[in-house]
PDB file of N, CA, C and O in Angstrom:
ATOM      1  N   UNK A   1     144.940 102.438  57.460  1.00  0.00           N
ATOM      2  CA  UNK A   1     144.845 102.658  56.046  1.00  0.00           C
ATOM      3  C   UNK A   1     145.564 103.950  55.658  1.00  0.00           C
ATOM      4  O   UNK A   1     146.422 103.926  54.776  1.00  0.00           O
ATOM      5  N   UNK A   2     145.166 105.314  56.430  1.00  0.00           N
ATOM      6  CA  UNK A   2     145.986 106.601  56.268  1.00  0.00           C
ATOM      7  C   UNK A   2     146.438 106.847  56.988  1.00  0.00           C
ATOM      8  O   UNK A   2     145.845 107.627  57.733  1.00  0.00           O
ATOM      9  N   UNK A   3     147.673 106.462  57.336  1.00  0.00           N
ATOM     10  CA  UNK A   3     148.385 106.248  58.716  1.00  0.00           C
ATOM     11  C   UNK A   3     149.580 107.670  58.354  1.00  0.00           C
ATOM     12  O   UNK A   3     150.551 107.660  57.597  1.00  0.00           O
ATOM     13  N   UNK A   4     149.190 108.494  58.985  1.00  0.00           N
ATOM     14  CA  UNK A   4     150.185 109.589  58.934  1.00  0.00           C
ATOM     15  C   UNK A   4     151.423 110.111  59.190  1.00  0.00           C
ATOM     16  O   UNK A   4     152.072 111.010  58.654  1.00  0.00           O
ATOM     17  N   UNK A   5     151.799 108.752  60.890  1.00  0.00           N
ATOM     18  CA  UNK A   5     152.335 109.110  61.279  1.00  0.00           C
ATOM     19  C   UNK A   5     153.666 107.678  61.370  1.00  0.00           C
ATOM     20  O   UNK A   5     154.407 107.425  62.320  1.00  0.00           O
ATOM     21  N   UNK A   6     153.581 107.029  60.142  1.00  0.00           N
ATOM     22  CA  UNK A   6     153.774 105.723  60.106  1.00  0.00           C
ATOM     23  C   UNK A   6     155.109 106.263  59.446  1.00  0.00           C
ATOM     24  O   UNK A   6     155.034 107.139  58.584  1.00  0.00           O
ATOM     25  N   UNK A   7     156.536 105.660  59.912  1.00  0.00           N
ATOM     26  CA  UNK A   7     157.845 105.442  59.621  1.00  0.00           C
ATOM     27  C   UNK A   7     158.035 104.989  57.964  1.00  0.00           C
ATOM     28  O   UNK A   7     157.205 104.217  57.484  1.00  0.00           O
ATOM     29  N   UNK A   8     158.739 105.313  57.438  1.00  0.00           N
ATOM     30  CA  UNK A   8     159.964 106.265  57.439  1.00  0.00           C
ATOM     31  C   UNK A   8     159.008 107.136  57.266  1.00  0.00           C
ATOM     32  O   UNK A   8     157.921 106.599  57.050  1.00  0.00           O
ATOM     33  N   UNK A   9     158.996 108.870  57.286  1.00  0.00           N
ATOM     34  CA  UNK A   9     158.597 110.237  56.982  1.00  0.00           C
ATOM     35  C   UNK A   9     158.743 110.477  55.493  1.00  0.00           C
ATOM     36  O   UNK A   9     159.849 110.424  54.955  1.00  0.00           O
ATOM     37  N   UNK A  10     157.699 110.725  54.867  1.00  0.00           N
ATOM     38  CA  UNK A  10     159.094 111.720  53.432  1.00  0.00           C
ATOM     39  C   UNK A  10     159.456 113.195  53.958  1.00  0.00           C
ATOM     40  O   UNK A  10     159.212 113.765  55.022  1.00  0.00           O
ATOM     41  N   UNK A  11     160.145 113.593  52.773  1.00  0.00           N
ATOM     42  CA  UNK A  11     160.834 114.618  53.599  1.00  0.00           C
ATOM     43  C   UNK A  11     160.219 116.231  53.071  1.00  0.00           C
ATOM     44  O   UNK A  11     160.643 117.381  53.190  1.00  0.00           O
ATOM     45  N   UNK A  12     158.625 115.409  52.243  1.00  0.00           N
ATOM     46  CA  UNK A  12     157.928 116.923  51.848  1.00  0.00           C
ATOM     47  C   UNK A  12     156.836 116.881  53.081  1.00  0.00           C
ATOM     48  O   UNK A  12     156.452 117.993  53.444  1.00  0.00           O
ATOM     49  N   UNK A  13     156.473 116.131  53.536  1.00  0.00           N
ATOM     50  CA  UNK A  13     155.675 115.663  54.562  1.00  0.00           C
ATOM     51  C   UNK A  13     156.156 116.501  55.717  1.00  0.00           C
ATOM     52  O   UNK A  13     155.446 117.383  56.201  1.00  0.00           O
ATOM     53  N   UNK A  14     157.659 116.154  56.264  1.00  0.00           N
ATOM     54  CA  UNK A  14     158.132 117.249  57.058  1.00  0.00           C
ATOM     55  C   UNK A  14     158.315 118.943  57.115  1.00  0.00           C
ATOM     56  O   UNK A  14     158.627 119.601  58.108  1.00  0.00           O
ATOM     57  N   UNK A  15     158.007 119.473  55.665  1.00  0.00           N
ATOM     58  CA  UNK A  15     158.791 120.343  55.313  1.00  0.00           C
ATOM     59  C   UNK A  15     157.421 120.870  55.588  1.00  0.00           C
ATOM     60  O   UNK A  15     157.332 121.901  56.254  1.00  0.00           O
ATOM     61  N   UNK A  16     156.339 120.275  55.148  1.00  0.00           N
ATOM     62  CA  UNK A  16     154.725 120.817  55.356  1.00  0.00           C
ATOM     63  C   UNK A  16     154.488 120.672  56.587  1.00  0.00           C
ATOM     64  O   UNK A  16     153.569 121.406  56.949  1.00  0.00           O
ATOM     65  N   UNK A  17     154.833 120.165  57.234  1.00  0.00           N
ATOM     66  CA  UNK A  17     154.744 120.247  58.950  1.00  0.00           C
ATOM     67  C   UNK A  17     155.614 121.304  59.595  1.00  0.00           C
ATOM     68  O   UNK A  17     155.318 122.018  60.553  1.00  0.00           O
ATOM     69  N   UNK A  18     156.660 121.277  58.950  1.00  0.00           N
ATOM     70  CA  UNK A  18     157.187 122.243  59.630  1.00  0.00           C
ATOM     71  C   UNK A  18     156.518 123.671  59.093  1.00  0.00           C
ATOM     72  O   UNK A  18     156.394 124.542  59.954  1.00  0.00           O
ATOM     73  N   UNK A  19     156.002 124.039  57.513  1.00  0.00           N
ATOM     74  CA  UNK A  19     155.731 125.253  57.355  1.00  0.00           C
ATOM     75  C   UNK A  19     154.328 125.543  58.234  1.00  0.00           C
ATOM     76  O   UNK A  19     154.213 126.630  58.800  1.00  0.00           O
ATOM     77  N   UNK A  20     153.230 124.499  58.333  1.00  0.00           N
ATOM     78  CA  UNK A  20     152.149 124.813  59.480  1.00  0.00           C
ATOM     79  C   UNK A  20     152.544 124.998  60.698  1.00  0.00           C
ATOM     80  O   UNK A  20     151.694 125.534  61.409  1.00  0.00           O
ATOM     81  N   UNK A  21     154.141 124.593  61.504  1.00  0.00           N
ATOM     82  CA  UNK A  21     154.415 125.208  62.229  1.00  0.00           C
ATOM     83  C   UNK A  21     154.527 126.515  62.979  1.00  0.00           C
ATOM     84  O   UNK A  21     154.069 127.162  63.921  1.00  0.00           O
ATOM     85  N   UNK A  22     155.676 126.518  61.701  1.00  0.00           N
ATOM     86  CA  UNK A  22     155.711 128.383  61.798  1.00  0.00           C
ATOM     87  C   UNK A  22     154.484 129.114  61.856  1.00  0.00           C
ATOM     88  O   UNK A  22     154.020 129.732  62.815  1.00  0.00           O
ATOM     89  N   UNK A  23     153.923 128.934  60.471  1.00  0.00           N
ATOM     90  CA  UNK A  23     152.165 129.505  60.325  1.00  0.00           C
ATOM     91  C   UNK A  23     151.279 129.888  61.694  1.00  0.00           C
ATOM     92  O   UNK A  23     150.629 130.909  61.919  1.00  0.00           O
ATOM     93  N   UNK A  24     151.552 128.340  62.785  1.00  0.00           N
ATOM     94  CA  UNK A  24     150.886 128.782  63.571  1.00  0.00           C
ATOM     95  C   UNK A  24     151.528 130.106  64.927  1.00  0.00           C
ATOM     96  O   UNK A  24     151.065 131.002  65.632  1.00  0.00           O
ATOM     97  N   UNK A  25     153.217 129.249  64.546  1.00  0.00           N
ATOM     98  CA  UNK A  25     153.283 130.790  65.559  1.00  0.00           C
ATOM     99  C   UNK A  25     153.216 131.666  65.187  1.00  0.00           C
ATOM    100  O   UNK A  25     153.472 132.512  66.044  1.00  0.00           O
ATOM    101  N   UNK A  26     152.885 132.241  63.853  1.00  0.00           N
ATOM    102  CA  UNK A  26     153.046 133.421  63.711  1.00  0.00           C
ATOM    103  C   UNK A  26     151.449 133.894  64.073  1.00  0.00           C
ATOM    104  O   UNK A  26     151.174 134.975  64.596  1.00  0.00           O
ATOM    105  N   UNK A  27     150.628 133.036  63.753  1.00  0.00           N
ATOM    106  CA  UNK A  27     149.051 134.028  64.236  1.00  0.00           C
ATOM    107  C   UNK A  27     149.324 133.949  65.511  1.00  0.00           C
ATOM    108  O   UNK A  27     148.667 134.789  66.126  1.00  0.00           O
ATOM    109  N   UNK A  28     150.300 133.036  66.492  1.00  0.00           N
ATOM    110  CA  UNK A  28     149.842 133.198  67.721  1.00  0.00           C
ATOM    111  C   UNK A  28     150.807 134.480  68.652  1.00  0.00           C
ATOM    112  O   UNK A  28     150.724 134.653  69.868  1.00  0.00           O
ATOM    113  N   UNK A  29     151.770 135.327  67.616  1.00  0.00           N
ATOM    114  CA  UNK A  29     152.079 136.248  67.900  1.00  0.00           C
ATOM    115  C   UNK A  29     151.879 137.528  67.339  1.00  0.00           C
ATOM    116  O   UNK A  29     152.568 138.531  67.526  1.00  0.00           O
ATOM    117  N   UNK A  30     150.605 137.370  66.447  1.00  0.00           N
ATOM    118  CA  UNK A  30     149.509 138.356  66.023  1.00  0.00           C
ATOM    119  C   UNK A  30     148.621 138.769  66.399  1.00  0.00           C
ATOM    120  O   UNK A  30     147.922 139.721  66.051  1.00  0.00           O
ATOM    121  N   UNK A  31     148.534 137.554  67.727  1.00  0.00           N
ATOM    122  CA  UNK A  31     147.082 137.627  68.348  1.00  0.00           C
ATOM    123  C   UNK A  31     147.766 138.688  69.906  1.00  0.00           C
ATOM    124  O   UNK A  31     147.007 138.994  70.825  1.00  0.00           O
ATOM    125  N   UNK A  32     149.041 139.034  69.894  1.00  0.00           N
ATOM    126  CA  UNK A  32     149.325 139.062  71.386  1.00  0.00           C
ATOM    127  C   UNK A  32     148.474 140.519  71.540  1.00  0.00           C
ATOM    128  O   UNK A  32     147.659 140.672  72.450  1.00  0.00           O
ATOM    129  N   UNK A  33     148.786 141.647  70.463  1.00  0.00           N
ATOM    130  CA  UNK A  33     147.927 143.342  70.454  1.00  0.00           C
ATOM    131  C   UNK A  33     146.781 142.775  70.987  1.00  0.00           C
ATOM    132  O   UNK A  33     146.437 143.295  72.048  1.00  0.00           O
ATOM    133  N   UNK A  34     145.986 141.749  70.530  1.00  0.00           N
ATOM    134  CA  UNK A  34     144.883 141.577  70.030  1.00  0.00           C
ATOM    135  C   UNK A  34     144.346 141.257  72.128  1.00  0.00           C
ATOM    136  O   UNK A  34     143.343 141.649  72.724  1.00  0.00           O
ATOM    137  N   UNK A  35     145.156 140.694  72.476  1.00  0.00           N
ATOM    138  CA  UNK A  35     144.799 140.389  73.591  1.00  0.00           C
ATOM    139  C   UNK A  35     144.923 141.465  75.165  1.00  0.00           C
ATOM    140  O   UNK A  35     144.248 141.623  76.182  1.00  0.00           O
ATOM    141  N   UNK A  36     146.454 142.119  74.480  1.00  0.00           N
ATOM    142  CA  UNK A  36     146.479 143.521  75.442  1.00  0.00           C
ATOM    143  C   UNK A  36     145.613 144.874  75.448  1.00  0.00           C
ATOM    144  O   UNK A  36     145.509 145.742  76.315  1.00  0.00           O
ATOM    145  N   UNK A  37     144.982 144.741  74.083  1.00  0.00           N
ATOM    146  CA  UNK A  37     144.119 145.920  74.364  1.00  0.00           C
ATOM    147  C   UNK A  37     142.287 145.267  74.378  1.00  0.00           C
ATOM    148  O   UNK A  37     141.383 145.932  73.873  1.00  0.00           O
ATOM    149  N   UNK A  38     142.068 144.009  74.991  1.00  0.00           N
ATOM    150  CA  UNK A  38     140.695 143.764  74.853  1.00  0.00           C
ATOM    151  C   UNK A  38     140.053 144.288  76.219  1.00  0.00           C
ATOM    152  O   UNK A  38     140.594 145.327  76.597  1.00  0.00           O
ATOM    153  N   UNK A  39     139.334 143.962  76.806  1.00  0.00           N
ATOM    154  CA  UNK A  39     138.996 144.189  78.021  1.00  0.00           C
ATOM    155  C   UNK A  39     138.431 143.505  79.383  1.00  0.00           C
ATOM    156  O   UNK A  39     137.615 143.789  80.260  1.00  0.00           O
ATOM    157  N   UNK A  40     139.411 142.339  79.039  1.00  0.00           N
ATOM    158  CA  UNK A  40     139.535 141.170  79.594  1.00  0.00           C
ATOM    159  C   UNK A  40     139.867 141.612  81.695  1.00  0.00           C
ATOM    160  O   UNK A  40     139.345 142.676  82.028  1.00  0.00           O
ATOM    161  N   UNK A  41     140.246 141.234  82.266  1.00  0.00           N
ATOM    162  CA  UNK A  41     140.667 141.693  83.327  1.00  0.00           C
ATOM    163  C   UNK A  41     142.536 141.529  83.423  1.00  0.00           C
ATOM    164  O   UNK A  41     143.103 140.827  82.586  1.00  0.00           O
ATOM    165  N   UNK A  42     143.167 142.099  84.284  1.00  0.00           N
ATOM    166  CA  UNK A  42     144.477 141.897  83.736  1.00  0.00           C
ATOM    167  C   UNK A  42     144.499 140.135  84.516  1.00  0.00           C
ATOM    168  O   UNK A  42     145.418 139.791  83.773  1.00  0.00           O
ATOM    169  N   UNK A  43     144.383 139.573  84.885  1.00  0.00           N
ATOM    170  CA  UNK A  43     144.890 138.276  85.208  1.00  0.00           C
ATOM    171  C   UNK A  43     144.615 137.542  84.133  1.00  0.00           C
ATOM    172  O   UNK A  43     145.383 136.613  83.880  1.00  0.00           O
ATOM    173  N   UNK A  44     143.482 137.784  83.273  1.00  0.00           N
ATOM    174  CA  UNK A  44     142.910 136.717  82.562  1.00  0.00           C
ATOM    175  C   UNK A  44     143.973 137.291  81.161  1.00  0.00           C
ATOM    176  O   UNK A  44     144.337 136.483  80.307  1.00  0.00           O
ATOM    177  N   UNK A  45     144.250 138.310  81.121  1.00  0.00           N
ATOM    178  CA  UNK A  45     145.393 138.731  79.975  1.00  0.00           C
ATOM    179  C   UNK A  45     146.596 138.300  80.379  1.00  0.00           C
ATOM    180  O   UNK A  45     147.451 137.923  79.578  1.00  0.00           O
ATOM    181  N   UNK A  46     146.768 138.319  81.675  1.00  0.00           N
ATOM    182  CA  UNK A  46     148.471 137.552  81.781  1.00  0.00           C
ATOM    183  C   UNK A  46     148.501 136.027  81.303  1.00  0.00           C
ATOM    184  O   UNK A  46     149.425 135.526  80.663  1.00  0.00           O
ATOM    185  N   UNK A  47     147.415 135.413  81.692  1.00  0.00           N
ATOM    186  CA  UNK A  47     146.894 133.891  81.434  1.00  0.00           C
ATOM    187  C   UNK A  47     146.811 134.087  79.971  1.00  0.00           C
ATOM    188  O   UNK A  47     147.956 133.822  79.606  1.00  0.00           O
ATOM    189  N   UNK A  48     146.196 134.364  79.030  1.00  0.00           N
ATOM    190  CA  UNK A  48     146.501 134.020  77.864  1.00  0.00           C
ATOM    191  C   UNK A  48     147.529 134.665  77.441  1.00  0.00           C
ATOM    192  O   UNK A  48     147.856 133.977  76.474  1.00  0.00           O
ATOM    193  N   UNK A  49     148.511 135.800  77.519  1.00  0.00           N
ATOM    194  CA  UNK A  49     149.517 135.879  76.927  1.00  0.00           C
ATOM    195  C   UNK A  49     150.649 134.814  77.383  1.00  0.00           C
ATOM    196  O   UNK A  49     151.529 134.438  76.610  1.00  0.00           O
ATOM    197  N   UNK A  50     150.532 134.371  78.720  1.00  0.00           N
ATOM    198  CA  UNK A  50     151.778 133.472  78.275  1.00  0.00           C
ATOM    199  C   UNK A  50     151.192 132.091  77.836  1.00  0.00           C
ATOM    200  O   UNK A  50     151.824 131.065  77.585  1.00  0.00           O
ATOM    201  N   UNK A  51     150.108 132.256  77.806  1.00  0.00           N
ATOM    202  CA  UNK A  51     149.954 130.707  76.791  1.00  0.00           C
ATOM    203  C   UNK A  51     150.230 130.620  75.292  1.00  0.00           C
ATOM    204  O   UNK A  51     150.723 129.639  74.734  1.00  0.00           O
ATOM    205  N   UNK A  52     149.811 131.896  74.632  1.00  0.00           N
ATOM    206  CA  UNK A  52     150.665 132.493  73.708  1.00  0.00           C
ATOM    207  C   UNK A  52     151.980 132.630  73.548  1.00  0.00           C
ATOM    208  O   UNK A  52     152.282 132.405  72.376  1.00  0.00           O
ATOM    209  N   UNK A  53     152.840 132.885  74.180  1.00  0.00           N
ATOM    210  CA  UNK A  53     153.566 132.224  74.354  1.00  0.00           C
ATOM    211  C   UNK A  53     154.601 131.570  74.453  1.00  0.00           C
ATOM    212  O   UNK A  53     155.771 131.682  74.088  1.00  0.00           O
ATOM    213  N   UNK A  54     153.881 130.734  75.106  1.00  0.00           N
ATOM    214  CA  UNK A  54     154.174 129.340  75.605  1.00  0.00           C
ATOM    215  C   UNK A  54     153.499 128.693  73.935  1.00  0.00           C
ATOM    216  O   UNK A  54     154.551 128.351  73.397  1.00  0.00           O
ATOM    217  N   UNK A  55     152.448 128.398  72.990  1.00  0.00           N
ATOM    218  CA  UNK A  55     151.942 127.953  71.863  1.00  0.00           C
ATOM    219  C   UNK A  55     153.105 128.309  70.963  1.00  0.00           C
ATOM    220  O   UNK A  55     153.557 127.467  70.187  1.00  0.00           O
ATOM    221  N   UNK A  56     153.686 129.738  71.055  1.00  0.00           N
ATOM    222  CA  UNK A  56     154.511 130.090  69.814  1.00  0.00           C
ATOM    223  C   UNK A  56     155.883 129.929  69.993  1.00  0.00           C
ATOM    224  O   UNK A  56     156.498 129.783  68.937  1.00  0.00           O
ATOM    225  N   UNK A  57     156.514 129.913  70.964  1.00  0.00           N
ATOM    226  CA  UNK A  57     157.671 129.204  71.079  1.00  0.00           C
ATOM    227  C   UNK A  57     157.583 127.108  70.967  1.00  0.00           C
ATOM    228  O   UNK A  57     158.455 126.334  70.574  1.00  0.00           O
ATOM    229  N   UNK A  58     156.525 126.887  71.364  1.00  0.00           N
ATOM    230  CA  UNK A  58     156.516 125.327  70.835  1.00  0.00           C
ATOM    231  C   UNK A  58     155.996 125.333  69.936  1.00  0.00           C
ATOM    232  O   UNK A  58     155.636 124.156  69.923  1.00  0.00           O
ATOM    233  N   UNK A  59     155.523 125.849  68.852  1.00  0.00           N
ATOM    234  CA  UNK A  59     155.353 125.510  67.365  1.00  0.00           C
ATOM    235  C   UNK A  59     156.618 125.919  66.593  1.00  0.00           C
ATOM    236  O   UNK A  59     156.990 125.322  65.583  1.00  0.00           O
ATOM    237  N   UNK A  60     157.412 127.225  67.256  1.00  0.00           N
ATOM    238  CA  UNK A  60     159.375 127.072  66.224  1.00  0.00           C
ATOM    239  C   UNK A  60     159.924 126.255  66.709  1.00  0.00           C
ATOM    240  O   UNK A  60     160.920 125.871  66.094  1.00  0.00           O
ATOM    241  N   UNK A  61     159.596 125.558  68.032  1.00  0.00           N
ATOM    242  CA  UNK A  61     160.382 124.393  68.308  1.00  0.00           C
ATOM    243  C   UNK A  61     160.237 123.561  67.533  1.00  0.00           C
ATOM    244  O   UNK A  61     161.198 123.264  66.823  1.00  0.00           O
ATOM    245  N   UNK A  62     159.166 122.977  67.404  1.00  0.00           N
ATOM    246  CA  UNK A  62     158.391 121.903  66.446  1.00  0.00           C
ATOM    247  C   UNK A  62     158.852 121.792  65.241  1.00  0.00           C
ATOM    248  O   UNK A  62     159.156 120.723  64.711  1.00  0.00           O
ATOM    249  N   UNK A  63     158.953 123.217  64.585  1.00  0.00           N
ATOM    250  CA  UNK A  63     159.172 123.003  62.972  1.00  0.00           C
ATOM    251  C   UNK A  63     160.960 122.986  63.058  1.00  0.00           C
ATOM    252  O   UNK A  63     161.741 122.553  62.211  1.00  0.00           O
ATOM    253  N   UNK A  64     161.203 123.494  64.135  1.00  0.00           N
ATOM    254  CA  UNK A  64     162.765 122.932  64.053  1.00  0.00           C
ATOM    255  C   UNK A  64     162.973 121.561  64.101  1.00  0.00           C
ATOM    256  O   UNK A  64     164.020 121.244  63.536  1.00  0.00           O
ATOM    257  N   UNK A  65     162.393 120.703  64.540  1.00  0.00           N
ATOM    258  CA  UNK A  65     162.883 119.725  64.721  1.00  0.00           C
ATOM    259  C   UNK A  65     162.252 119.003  63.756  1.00  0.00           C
ATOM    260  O   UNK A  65     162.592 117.826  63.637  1.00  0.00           O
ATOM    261  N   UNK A  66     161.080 119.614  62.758  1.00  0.00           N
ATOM    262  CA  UNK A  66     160.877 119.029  61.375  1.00  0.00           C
ATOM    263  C   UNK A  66     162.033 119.258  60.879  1.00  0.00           C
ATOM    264  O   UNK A  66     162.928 118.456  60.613  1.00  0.00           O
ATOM    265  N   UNK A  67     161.993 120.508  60.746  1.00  0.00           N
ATOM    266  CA  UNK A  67     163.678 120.617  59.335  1.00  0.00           C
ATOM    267  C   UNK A  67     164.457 120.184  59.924  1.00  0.00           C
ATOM    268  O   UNK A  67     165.210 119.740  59.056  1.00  0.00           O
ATOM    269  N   UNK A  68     165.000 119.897  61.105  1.00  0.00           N
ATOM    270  CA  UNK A  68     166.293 119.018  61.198  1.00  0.00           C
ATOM    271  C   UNK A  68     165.948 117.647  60.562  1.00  0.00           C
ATOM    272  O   UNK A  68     166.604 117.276  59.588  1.00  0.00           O
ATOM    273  N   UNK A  69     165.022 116.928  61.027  1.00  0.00           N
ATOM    274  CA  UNK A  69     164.681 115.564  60.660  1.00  0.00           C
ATOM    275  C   UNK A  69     164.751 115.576  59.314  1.00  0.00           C
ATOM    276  O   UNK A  69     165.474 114.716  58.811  1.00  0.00           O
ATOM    277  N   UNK A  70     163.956 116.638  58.302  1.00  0.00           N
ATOM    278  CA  UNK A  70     164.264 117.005  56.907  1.00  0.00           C
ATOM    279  C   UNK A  70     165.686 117.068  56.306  1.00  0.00           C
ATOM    280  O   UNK A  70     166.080 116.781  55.176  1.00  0.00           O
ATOM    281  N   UNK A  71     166.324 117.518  57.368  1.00  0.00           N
ATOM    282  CA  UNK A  71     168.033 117.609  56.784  1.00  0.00           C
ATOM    283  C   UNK A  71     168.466 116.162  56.861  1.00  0.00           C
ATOM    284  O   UNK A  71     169.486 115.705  56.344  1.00  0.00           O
ATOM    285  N   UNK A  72     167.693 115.585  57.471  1.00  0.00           N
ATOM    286  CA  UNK A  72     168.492 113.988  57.932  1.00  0.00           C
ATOM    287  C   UNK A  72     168.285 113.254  56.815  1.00  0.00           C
ATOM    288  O   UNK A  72     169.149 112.535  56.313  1.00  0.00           O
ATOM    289  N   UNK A  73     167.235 113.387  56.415  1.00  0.00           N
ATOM    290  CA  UNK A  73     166.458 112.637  55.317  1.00  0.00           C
ATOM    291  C   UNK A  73     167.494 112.662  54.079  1.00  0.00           C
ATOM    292  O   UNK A  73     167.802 111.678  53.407  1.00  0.00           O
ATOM    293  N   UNK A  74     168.048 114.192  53.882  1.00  0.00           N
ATOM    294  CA  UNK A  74     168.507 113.850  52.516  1.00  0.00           C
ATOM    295  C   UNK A  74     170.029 113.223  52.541  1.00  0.00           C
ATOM    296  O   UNK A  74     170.533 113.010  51.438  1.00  0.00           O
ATOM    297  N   UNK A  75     170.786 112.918  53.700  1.00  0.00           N
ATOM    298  CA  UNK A  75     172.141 112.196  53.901  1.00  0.00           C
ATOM    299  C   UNK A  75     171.679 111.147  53.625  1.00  0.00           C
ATOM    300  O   UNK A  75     172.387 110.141  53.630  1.00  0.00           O
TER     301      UNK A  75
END
């Protein structure tokens, strides 16, 4: 019935996917202070910073490949 992910895309649909993209990498490279000065042990800080990331480089991936698909849309 609300099928989200159902063909063709519109191309505001993408553009909102791609801006929650970004959105998310950006808290997830807000959070990195947040994690070097807690008082975690250092292994368990190496473990979440590169999952961090690893999260924020695949969410600009992501919204890149919204706005490309977005650029496709309007040819």
């Amino acid at each position: 019935m609300f099928n989200i992910f159902k063909k063709p895309y519109e191309k505001g649909t993408l553009e909102a996917w791609a801006k929650t993209c970004d959105d998310i990498a950006k808290v997830a490279i807000l959070a990195v202070p947040v994690i070097l000065y807690n008082n975690d042990p250092l292994l368990q800080k190496g473990i979440n910073l590169v999952a961090l990331v690893i999260s924020a480089y695949s969410t600009i991936w992501g919204a890149r490949i919204c706005r490309k698909l977005a650029e496709n849309k309007e040819d």
